[in-house]
NUDREN-495218 format. One record per atom (N, C-alpha, C): residue in three letters; atom name; x, y, z. Coordinates in steps of 0.2 Angstrom, whole numbers, plus 5000, padded with zeros to 4 digits. Layout:
BEGIN
type atom east north up
ALA CA X Y Z .
...
//
This chain:
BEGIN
type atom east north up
UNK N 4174 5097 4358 .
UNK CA 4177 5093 4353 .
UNK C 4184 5090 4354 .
UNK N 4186 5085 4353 .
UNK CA 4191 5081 4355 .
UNK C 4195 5079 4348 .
UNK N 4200 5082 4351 .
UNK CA 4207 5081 4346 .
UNK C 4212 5077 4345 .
UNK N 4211 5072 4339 .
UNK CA 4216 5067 4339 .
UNK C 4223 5069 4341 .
UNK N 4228 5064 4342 .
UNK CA 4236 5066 4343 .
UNK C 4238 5065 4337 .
UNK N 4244 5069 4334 .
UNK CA 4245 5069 4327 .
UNK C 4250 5063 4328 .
UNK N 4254 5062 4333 .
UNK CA 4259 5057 4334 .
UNK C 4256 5053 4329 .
UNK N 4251 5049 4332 .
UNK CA 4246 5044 4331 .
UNK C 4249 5040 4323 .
UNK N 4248 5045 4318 .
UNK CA 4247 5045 4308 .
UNK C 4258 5045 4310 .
UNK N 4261 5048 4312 .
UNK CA 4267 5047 4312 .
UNK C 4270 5041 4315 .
UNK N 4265 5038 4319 .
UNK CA 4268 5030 4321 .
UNK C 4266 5024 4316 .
UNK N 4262 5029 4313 .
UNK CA 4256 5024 4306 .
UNK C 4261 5022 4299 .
UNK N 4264 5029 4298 .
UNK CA 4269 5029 4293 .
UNK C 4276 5025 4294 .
UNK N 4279 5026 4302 .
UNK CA 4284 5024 4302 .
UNK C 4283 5016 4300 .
UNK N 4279 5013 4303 .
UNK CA 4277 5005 4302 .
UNK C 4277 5004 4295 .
UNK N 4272 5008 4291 .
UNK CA 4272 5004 4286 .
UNK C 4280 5005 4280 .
UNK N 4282 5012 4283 .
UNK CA 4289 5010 4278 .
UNK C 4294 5005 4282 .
UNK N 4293 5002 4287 .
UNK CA 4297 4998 4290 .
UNK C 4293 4989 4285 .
UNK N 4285 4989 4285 .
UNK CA 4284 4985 4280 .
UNK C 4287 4985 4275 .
UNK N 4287 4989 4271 .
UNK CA 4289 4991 4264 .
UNK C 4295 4986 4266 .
UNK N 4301 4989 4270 .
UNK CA 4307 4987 4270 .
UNK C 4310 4981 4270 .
UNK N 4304 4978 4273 .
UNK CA 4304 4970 4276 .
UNK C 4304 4967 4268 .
UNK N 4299 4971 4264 .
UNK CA 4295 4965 4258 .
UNK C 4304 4964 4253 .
UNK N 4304 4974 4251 .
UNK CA 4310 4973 4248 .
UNK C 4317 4968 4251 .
UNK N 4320 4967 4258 .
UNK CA 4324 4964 4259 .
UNK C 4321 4956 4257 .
UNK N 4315 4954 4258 .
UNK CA 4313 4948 4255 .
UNK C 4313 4946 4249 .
UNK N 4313 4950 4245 .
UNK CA 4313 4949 4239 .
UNK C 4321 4949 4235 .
UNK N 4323 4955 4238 .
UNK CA 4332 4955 4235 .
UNK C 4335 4946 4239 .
UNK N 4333 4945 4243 .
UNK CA 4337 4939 4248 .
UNK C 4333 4932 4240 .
UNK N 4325 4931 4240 .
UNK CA 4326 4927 4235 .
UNK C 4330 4928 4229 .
UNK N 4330 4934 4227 .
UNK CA 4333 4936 4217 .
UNK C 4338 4933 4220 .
UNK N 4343 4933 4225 .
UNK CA 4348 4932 4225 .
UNK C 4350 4924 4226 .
UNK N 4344 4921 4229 .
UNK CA 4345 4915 4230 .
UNK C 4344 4909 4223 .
UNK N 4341 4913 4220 .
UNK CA 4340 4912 4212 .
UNK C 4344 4912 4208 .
UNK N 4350 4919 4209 .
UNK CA 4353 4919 4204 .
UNK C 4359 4915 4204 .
UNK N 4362 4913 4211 .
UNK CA 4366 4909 4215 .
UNK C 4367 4901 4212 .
UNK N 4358 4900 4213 .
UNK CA 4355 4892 4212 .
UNK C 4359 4892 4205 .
UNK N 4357 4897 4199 .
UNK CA 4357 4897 4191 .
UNK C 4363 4897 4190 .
UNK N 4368 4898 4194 .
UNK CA 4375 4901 4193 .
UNK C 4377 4891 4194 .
UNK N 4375 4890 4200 .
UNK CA 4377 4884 4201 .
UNK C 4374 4880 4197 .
UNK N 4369 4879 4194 .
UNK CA 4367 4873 4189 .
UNK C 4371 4876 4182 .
UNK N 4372 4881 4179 .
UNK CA 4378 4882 4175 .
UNK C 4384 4880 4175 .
UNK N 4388 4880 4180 .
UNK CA 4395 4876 4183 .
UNK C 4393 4869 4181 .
UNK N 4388 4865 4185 .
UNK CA 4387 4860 4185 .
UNK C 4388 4858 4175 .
UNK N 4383 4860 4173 .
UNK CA 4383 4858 4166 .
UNK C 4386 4859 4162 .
UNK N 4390 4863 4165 .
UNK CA 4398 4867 4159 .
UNK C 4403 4861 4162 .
UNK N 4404 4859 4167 .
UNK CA 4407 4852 4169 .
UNK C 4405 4847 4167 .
UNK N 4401 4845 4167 .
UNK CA 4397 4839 4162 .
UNK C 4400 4837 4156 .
UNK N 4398 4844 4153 .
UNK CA 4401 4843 4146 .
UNK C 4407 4843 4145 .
UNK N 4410 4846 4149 .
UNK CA 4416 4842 4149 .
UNK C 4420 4837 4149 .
UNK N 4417 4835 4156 .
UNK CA 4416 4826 4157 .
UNK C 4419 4824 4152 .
UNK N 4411 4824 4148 .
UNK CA 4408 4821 4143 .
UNK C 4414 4820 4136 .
UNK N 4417 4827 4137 .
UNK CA 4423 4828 4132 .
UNK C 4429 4824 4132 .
UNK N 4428 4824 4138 .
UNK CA 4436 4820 4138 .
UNK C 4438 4817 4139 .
UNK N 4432 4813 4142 .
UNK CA 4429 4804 4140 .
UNK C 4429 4803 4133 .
UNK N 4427 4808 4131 .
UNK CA 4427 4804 4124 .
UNK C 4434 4803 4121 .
UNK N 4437 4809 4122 .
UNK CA 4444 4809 4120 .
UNK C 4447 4802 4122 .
UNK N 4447 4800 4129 .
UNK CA 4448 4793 4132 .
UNK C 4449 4789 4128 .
UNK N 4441 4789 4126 .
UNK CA 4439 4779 4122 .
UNK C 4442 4783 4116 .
UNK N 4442 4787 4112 .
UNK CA 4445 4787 4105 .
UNK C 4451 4786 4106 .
UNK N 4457 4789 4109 .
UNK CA 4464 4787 4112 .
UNK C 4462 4777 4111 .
UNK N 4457 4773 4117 .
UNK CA 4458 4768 4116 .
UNK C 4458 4765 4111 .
UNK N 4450 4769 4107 .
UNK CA 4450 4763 4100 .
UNK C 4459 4762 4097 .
UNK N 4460 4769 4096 .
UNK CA 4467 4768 4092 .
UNK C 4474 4764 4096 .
UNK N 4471 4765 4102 .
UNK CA 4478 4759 4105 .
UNK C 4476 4752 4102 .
UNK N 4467 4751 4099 .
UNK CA 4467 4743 4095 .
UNK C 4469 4743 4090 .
UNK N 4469 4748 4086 .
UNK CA 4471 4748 4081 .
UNK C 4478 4747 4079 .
UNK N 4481 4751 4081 .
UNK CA 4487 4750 4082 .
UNK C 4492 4743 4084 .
UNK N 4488 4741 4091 .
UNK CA 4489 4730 4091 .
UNK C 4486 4729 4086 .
UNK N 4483 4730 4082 .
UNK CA 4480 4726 4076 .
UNK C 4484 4726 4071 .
UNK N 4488 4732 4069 .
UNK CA 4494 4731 4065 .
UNK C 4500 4728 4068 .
UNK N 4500 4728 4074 .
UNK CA 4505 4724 4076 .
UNK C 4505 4716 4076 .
UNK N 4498 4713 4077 .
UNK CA 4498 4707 4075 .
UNK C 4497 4705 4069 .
UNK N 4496 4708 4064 .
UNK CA 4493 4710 4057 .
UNK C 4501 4704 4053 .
UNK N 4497 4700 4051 .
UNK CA 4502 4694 4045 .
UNK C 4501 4693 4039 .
UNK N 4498 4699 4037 .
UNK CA 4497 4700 4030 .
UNK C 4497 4707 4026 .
UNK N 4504 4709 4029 .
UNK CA 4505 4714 4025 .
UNK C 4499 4722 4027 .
UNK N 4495 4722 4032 .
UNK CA 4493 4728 4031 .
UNK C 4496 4732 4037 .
UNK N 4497 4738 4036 .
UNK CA 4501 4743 4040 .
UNK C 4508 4742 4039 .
UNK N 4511 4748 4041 .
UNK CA 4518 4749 4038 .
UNK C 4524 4749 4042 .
UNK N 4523 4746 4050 .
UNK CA 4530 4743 4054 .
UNK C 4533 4738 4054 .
UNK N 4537 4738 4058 .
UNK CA 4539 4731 4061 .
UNK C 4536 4727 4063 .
UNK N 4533 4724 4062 .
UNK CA 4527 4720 4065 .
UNK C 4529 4713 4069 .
UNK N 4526 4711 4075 .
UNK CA 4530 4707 4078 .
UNK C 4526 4702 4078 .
UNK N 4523 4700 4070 .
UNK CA 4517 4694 4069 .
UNK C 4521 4689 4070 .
UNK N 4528 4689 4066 .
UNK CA 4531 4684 4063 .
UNK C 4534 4680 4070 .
UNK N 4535 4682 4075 .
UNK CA 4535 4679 4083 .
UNK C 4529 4673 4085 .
UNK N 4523 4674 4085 .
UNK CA 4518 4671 4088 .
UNK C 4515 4670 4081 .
UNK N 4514 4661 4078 .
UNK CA 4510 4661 4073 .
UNK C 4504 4654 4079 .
UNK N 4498 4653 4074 .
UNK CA 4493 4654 4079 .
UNK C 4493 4647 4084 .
UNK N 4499 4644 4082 .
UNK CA 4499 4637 4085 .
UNK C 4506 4637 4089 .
UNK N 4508 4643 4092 .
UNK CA 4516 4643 4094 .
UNK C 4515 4649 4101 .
UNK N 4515 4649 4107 .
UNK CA 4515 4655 4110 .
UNK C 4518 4656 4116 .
UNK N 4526 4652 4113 .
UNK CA 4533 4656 4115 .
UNK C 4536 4661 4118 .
UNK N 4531 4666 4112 .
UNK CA 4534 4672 4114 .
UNK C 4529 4675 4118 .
UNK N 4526 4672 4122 .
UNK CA 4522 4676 4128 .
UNK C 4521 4674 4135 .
UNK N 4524 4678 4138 .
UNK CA 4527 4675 4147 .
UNK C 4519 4677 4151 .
UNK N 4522 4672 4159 .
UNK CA 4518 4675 4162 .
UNK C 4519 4682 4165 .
UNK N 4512 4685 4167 .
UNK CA 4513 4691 4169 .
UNK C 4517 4696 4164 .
UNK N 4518 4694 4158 .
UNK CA 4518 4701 4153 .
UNK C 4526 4700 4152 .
UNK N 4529 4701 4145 .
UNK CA 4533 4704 4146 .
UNK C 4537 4711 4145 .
UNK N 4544 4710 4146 .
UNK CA 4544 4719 4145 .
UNK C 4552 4720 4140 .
UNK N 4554 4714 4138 .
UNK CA 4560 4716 4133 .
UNK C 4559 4718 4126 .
UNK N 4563 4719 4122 .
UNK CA 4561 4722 4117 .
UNK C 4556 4718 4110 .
UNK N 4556 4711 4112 .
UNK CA 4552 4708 4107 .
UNK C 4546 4704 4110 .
UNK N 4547 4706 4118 .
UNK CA 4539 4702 4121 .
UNK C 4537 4707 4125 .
UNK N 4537 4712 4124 .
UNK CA 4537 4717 4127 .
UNK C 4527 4718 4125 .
UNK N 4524 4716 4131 .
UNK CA 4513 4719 4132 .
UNK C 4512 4712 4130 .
UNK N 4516 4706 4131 .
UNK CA 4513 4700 4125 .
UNK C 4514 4695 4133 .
UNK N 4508 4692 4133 .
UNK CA 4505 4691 4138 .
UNK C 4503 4683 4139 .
UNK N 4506 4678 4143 .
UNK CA 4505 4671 4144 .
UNK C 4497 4672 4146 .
UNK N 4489 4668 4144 .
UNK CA 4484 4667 4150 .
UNK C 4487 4663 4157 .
UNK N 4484 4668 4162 .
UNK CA 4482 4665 4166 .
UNK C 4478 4659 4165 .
UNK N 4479 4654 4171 .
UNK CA 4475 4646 4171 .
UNK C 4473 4648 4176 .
UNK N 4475 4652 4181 .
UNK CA 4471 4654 4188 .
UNK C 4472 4662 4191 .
UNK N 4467 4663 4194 .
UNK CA 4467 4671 4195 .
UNK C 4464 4675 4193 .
UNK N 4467 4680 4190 .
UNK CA 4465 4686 4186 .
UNK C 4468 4686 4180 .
UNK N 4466 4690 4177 .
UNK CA 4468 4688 4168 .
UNK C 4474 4694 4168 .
UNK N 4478 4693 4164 .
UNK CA 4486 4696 4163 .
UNK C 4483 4703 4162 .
UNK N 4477 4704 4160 .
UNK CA 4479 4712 4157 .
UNK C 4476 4719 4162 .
UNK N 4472 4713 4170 .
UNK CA 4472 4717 4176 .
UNK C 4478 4718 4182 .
UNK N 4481 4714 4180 .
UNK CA 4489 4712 4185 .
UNK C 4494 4718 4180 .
UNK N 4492 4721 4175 .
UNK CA 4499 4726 4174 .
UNK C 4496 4733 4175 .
UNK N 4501 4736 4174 .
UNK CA 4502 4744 4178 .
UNK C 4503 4749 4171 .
UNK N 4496 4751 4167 .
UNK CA 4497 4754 4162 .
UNK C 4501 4761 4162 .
UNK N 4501 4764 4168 .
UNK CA 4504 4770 4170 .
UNK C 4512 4768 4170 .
UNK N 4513 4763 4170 .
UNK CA 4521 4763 4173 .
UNK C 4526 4767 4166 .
UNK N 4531 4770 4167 .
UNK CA 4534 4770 4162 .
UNK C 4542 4767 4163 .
UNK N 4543 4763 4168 .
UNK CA 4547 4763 4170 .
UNK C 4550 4753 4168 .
UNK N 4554 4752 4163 .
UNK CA 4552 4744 4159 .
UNK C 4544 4742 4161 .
UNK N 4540 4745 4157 .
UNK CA 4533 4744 4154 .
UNK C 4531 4737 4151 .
UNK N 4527 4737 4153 .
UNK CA 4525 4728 4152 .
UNK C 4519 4729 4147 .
UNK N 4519 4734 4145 .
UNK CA 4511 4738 4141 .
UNK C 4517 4742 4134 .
UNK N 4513 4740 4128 .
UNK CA 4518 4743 4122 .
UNK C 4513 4749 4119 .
UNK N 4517 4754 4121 .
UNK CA 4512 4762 4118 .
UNK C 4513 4761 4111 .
UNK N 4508 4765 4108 .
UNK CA 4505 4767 4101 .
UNK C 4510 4770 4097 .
UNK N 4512 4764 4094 .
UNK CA 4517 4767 4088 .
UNK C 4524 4764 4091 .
UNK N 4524 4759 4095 .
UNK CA 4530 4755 4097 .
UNK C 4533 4751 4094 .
UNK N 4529 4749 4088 .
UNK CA 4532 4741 4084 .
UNK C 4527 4741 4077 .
UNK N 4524 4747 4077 .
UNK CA 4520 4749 4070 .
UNK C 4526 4756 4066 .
UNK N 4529 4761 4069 .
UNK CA 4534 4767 4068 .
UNK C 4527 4771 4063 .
UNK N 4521 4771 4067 .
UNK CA 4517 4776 4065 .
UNK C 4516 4785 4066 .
UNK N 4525 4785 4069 .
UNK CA 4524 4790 4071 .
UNK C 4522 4793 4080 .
UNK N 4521 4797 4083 .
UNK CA 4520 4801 4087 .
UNK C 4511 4800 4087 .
UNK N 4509 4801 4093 .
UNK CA 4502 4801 4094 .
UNK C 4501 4808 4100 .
UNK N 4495 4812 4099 .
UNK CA 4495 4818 4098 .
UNK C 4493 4819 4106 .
UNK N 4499 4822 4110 .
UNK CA 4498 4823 4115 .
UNK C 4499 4830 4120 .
UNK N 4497 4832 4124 .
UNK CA 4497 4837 4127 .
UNK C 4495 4843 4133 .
UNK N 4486 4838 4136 .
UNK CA 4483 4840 4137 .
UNK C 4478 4846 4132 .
UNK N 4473 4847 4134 .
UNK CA 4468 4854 4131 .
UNK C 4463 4849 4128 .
UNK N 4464 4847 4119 .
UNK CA 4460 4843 4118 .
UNK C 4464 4837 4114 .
UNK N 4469 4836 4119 .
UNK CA 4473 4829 4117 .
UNK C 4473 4825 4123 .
UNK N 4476 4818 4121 .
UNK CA 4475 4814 4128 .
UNK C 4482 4817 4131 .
UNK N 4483 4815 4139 .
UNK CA 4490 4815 4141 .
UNK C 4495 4814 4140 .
UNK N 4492 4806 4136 .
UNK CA 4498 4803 4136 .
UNK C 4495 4797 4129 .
UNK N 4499 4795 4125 .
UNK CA 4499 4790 4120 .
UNK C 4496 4784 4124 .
UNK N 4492 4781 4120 .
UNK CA 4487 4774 4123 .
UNK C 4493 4767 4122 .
UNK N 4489 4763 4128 .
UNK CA 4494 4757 4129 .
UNK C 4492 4751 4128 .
UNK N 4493 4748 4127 .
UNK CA 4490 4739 4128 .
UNK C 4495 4734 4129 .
UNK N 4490 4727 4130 .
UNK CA 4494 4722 4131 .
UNK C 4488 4717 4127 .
UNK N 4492 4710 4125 .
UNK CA 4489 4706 4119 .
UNK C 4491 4701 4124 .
UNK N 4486 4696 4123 .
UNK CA 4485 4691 4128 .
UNK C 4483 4685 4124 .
UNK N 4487 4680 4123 .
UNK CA 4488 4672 4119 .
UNK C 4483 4669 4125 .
UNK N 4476 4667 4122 .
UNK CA 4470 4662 4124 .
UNK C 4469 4658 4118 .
UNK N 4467 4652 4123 .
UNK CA 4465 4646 4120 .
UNK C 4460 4648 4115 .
UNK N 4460 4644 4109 .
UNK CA 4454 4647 4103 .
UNK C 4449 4641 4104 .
UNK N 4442 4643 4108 .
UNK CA 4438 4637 4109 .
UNK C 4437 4634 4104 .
UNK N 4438 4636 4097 .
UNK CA 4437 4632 4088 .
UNK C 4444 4630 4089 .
UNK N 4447 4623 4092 .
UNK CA 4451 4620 4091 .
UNK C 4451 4615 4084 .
UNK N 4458 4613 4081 .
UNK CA 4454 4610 4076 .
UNK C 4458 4604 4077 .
UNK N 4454 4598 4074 .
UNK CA 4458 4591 4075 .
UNK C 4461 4591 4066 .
UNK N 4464 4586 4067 .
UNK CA 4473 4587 4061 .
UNK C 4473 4578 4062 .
UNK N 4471 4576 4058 .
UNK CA 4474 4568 4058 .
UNK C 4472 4565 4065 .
UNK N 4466 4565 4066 .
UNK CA 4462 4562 4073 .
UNK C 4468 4567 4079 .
UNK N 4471 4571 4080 .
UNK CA 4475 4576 4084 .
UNK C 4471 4581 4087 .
UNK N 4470 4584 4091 .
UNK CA 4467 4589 4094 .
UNK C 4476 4596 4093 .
UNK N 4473 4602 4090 .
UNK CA 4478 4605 4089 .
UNK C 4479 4610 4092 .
UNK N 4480 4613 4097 .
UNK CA 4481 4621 4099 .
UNK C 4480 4625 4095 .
UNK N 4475 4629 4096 .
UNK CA 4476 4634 4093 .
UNK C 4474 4641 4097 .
UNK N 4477 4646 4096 .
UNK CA 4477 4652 4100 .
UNK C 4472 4658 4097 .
UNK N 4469 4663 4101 .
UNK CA 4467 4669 4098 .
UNK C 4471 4673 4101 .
UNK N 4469 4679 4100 .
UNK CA 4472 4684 4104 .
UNK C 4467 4691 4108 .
UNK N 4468 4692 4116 .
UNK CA 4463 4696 4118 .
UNK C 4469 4703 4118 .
UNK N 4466 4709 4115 .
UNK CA 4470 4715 4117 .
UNK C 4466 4718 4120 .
UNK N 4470 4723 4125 .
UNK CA 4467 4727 4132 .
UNK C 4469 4733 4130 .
UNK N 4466 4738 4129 .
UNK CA 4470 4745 4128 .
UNK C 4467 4752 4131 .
UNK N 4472 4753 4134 .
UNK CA 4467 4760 4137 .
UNK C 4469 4767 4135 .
UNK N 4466 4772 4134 .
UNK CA 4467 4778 4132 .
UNK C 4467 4783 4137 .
UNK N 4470 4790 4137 .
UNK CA 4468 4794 4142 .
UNK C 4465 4800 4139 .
UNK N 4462 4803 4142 .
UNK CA 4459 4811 4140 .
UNK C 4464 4815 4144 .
UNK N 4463 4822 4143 .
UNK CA 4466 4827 4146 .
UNK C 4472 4827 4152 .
UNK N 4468 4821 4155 .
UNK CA 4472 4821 4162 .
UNK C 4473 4814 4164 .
UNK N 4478 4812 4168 .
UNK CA 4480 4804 4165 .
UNK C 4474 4800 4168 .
UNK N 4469 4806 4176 .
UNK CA 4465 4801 4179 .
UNK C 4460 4799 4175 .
UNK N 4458 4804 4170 .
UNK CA 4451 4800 4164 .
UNK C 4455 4794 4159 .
UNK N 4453 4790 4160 .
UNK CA 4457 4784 4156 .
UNK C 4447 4781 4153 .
UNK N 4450 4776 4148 .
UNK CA 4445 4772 4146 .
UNK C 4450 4766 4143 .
UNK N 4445 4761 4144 .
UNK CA 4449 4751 4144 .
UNK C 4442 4750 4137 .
UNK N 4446 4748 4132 .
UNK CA 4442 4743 4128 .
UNK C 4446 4738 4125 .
UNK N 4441 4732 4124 .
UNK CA 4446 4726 4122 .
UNK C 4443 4725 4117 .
UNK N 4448 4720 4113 .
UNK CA 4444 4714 4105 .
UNK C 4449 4708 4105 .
UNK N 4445 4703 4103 .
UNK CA 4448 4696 4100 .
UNK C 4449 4696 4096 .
UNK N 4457 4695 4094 .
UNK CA 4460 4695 4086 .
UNK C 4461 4689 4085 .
UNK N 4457 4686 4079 .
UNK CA 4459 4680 4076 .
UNK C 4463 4679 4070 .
UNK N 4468 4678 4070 .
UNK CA 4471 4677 4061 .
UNK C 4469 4674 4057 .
//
């Protein structure tokens, strides 16, 4: 009668707990690749929404830098500053240099270019340094605008008001008349000064 070697079932066992072992490292390595992947597509969308935040804070800061030149060119009494309508009436535009000015009554008020790029790509909304851009609340005295970082912009929004030709010119006594509109450029920041947002409008009086 011939007798198996007991080795034999002892080599049998070690192998298959050495399988076992293989499956479980296999499995802990995917969970883990999963919960990594899950971790990172969370960051990803928690930034996003952020983004999205403080973009928005951006264009809100911008609407209100229009708003703001809108009371500043405003010739009928609405808003409650200094208002510097009384300088530029629609057939007069004087008081607007090339390349922007920066003193204290032409100060963002802006000659058109006839050639190149338009006045309100050639100035430096960041500068603070004799600013060629007039921030929010400069010639309206509507107060401070809410800044600080978190969920404020960095910094109060800026513009500049740009004198163009009004294609509805009008004739006056067989005369052709100049007349002007006006383009505002106004940017806003979110949280940090590099999220900015730029919107414009035509003001007609």
């Amino acid at each position: 009668m011939a007798v198996r070697p007991a080795f034999r079932h002892a080599n049998t066992k070690r192998l298959q707990q050495g399988a076992s072992l293989m499956v479980v490292m296999i499995l802990l390595i995917v969970v883990t690749l999963l919960g990594v992947g899950s971790i990172q597509i969370a960051t990803m969308g928690e930034r996003s929404a952020r983004n999205d935040r403080d973009q928005q804070i951006a264009w809100q800061a911008a609407e209100a830098g229009l708003m703001d030149a809108e009371m500043d060119l405003d010739s009928h009494g609405i808003g409650t500053g200094s208002r510097r309508s009384t300088f530029w009436p629609i057939t007069d535009t004087s008081a607007f240099v090339l390349n922007c000015g920066s003193s204290s009554t032409n100060r963002g008020l802006c000659a058109e270019n006839a050639t190149g790029k338009p006045a309100w790509l050639t100035v430096d909304f960041l500068s603070t340094s004799s600013p060629k851009t007039v921030g929010w609340g400069d010639f309206t005295n509507r107060g401070n605008y809410p800044i600080g970082g978190g969920l404020k912009s960095y910094q109060a929004p800026r513009y500049v008001i740009e004198a163009i030709k009004d294609p509805a010119e009008v004739q006056t006594k067989g005369l052709v008349e100049s007349r002007y509109v006006y383009r505002v450029t106004a940017m806003g920041f979110g949280p940090r000064q590099d999220i900015q947002a730029v919107m414009q409008m035509i003001y007609r009086d």
